[in-house]
C-alpha positions as MATLAB code, in Angstrom:
seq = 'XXXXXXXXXXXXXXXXXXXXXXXXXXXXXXXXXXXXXXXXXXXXXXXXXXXXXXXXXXXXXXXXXXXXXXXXXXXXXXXXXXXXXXXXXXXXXXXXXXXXXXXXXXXXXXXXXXXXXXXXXXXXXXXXXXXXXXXXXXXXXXXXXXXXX';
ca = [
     -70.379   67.598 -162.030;
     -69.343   64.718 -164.425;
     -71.881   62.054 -164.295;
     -71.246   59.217 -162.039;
     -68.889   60.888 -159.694;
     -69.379   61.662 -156.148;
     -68.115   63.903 -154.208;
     -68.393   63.156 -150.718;
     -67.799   64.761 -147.096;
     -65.399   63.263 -144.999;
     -65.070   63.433 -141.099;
     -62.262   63.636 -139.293;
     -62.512   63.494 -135.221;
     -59.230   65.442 -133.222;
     -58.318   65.486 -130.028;
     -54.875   66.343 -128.231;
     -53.759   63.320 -129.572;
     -54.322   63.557 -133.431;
     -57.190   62.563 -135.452;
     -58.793   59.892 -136.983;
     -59.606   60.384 -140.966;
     -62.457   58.368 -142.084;
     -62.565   57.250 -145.867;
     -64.502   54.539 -146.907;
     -66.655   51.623 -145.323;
     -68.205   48.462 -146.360;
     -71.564   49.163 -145.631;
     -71.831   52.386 -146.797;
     -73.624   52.784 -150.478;
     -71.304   54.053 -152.477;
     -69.143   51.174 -151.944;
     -68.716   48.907 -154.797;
     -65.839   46.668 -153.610;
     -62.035   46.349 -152.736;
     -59.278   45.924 -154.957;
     -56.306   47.103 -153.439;
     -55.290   50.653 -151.448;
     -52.386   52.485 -152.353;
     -50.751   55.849 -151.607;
     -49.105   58.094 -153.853;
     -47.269   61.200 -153.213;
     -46.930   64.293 -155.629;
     -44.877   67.378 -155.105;
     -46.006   70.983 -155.558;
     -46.408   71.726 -158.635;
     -45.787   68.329 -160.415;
     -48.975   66.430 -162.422;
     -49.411   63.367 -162.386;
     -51.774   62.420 -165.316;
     -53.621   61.880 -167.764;
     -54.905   58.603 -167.155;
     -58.201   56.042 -167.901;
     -59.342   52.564 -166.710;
     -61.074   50.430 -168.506;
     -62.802   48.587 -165.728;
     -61.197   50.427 -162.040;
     -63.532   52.506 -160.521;
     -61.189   54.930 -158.185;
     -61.998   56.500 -154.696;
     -59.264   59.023 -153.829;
     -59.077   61.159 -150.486;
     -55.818   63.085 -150.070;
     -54.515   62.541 -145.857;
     -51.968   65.671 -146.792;
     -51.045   68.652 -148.904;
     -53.796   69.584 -151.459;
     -54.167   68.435 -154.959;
     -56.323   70.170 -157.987;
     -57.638   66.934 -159.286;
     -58.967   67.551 -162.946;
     -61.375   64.749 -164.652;
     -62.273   65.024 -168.168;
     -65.588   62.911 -169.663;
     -64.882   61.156 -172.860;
     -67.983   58.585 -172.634;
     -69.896   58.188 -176.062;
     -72.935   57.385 -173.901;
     -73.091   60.589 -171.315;
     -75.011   63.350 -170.240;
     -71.611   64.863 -169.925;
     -69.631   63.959 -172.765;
     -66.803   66.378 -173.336;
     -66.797   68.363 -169.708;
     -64.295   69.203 -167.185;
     -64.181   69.297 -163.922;
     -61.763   70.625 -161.287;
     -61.749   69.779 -157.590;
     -59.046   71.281 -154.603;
     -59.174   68.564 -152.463;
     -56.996   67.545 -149.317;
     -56.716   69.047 -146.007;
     -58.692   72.243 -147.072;
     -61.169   69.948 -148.011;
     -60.954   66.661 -146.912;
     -63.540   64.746 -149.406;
     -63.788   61.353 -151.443;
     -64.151   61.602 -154.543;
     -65.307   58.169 -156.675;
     -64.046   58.612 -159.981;
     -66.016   55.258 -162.490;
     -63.959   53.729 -165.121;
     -63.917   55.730 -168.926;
     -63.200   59.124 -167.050;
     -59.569   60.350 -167.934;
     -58.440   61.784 -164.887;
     -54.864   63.215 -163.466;
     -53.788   65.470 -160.364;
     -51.412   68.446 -159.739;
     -49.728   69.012 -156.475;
     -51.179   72.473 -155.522;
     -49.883   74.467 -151.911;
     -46.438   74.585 -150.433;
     -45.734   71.137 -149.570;
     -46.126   67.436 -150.869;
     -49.410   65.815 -150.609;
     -50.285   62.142 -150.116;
     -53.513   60.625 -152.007;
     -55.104   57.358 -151.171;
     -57.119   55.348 -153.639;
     -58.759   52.551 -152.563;
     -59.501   51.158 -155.966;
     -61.680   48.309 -156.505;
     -59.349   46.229 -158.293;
     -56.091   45.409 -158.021;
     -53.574   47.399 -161.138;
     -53.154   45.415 -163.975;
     -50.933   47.636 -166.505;
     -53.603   46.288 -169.479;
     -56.100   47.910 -168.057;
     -55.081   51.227 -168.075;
     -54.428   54.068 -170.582;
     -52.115   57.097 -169.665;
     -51.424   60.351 -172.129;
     -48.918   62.924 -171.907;
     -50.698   65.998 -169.319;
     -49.250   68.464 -171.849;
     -49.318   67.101 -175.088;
     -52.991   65.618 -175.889;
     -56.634   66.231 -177.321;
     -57.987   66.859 -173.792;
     -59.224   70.751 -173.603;
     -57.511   71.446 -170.496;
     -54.417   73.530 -169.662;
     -52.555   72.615 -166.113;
     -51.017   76.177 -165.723;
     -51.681   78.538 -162.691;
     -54.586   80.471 -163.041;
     -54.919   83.352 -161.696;
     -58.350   85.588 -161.447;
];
């Protein structure tokens, strides 16, 4: 586990209707404070990443499809400098994960149909205060093929 991030247990409540999907709450204590929500869709197989924010700490939960969500720790400063970690997250297992700023981080679309992520980040995206890198072509020890073993 990189240091700083959670990884945290969502509920969901079904009925014959549908379900409700918790996320994230004010007055729970992980919650730092609200920038702006957002959705973003990615398609089997596709990445979308590498990215880094300077100041945006991100909370991601993915409603549908599954992601492998990869983060990588660059920080000078921590216990964890230099690791990697991979999550499968989504309706197999429906998490949040809070990802601080100065962790590159990027997602593939994983599964046989598109997913949806939310972020409810807790600032609103300003294009100065993020960094993005190529997923393929980059100093980042980490290779986005299947694996298979």
């Amino acid at each position: 586990m990189i240091e700083g991030v959670l990884v945290k247990q969502l509920s969901q409540i079904a009925d014959e209707r549908g379900k409700i999907m918790h996320m994230l709450r004010a007055d729970e204590p992980h919650f730092e404070k609200f920038g702006e929500i957002y959705f973003s869709t990615v398609y089997p197989g596709a990445v979308k990443g590498w990215h880094i924010h300077k100041e945006m700490t991100l909370n991601y939960a993915v409603v549908s499809g599954m992601i492998k969500l990869v983060l990588y720790d660059p920080r000078k400063d921590s216990k964890t400098k230099g690791e990697i970690q991979e999550l499968f997250i989504g309706e197999d297992n429906y998490v949040l994960v809070k990802i601080p700023p100065g962790i590159w981080n990027g997602f593939k679309g994983v599964g046989a149909k598109p997913a949806i992520v939310a972020n409810c980040a807790t600032m609103p995206h300003h294009p100065d205060e993020i960094e993005r890198l190529d997923p393929l072509k980059n100093d980042i020890p980490y290779d986005w093929g299947l694996k298979h073993g």
